[in-house]
N, C-alpha and C positions, 0 to 999 in steps of 0.2 A: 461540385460534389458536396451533399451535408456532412457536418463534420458530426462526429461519436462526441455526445455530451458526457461528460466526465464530472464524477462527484468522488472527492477523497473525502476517509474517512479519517479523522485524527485524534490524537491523546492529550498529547504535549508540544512539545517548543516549534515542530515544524520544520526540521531540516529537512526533511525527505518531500516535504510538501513545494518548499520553495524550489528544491533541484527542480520539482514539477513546473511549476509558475517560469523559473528562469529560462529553461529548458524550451518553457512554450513560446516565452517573449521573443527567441532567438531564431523561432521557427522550426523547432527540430519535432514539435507532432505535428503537423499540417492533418492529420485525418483526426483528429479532434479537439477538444475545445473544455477547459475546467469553466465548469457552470455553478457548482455550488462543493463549500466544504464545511462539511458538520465533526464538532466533538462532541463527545460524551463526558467531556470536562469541561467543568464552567470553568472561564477566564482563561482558557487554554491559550498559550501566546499564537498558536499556528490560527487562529481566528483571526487575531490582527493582520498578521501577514497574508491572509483572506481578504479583509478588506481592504488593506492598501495596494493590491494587485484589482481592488475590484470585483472581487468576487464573495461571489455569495453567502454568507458566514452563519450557519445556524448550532444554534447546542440542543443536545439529544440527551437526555439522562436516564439511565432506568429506573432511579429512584422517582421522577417525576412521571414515568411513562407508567409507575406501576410494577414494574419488573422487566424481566427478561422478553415477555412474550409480547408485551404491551409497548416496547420501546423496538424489538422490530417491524411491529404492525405502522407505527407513528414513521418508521425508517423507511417504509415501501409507500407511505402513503407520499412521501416530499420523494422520495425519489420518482416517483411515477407522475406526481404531479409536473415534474418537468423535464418527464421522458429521457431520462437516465439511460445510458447505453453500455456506460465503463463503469465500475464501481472501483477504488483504489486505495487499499490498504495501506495508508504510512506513519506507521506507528500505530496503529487503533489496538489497543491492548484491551479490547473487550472481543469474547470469542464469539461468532456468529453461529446459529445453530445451522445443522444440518437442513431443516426447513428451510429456512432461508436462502440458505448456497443453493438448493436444489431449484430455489425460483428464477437463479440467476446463470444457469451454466455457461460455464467461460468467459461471464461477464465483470467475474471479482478477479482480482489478482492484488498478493501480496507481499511484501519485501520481506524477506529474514536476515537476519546477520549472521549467516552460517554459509556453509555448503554442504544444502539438505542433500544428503539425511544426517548426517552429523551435527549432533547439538539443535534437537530441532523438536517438536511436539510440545506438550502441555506443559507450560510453568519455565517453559526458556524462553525469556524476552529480555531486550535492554542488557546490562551490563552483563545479566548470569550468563548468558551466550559465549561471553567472551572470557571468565571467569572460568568457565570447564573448558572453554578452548586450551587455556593457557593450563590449566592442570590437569587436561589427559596428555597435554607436549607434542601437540600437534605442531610442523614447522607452518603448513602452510590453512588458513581458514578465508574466507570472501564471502559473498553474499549470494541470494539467490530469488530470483520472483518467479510466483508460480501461480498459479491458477485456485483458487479459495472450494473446497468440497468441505464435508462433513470433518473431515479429518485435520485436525490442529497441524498446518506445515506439510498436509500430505498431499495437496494435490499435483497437476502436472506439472512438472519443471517448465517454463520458459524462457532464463539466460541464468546463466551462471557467471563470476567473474572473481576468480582466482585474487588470496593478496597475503605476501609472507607474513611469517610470524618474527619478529626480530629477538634474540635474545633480554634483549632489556623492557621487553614490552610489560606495561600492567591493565589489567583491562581495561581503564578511560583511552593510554595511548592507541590502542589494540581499537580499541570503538571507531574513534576519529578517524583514525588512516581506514578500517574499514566501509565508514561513509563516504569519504572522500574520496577512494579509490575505486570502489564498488558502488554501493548504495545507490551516490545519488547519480551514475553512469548509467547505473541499469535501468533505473527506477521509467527516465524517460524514455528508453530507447524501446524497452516494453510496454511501455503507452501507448508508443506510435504503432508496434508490430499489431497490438491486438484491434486497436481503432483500425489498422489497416486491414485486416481478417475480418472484422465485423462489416467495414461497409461495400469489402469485393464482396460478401457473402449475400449482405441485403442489394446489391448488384445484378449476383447472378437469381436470384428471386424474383427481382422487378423483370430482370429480360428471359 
């Protein structure tokens, strides 16, 4: 069986990226395969951590593409040149337009540090996430991966994973135990589900 080529998308340091890489080394996607990972930040560390897994490390900027429009044209053009099937959101705190999600349906998916719909849409990323967690006195917040549309955090839910709030938490502790309890659990397990959906789907096509 071909496996679903997978390209993550990244910002920074690459925790979520590596749960990917470790996750794969372990065998737990068997139905696909990380082939290339692009930031939109020069020197981003998750590019190292690209390379020493072997894979494929490229930087995408939109200062350099031109803009907005001109840096997803450059972003379809390396993904299609190496026939892309997953595209994976971990960290990439650049927002995709609605154009674009629409050329990929069900093919993007992206991690939030929430349990969308709370604390979720435009301008909640990174630490503010957890930051109005801890100040609306929520006890309990997790993460959630979903499906990439037009809508910042709105498209379809695919796993959610529950993680208390402890009294004494400040948003960095509140972050960590978030990743590490959620994030980087879900992050693979939704890799394999959709790689799995994708190639029963190109299955039932072929037969």
């Amino acid at each position: 069986m071909e496996k679903v080529k997978i390209a993550v998308l990244v910002s920074g340091g690459g925790t979520n990226l590596q749960a990917l890489l470790d996750a794969e080394g372990r065998g737990e996607i068997p139905s696909g395969e990380i082939v290339l990972v692009i930031s939109n930040v020069s020197g981003a560390y998750a590019l190292e951590r690209a390379k020493k897994a072997g894979v494929e490390a490229l930087t995408l900027t939109k200062k350099a593409c031109g803009g907005q429009a001109g840096f997803e044209a450059r972003l379809r053009e390396e993904l299609e040149a190496r026939g892309i099937g997953l595209i994976i959101l971990a960290g990439f705190l650049s927002i995709l337009s609605g154009d674009f999600a629409a050329k990929y349906p069900k093919r993007i998916i992206n991690i939030h540090p929430s349990l969308i719909p709370s604390f979720c849409g435009k301008g909640y990323y990174g630490l503010k996430v957890h930051e109005e967690a801890l100040k609306y006195g929520v006890k309990v917040t997790g993460a959630t991966v979903h499906y990439v549309n037009e809508i910042p955090d709105g498209g379809e839910i695919l796993l959610q994973k529950a993680v208390d709030i402890l009294p004494e938490d400040t948003a960095e502790s509140l972050q960590l135990r978030v990743m590490r309890q959620a994030e980087w659990v879900l992050l693979p397990k939704a890799a394999e589900l959709v790689c799995k959906r994708l190639t029963e789907n190109d299955q039932r096509k072929g037969g």
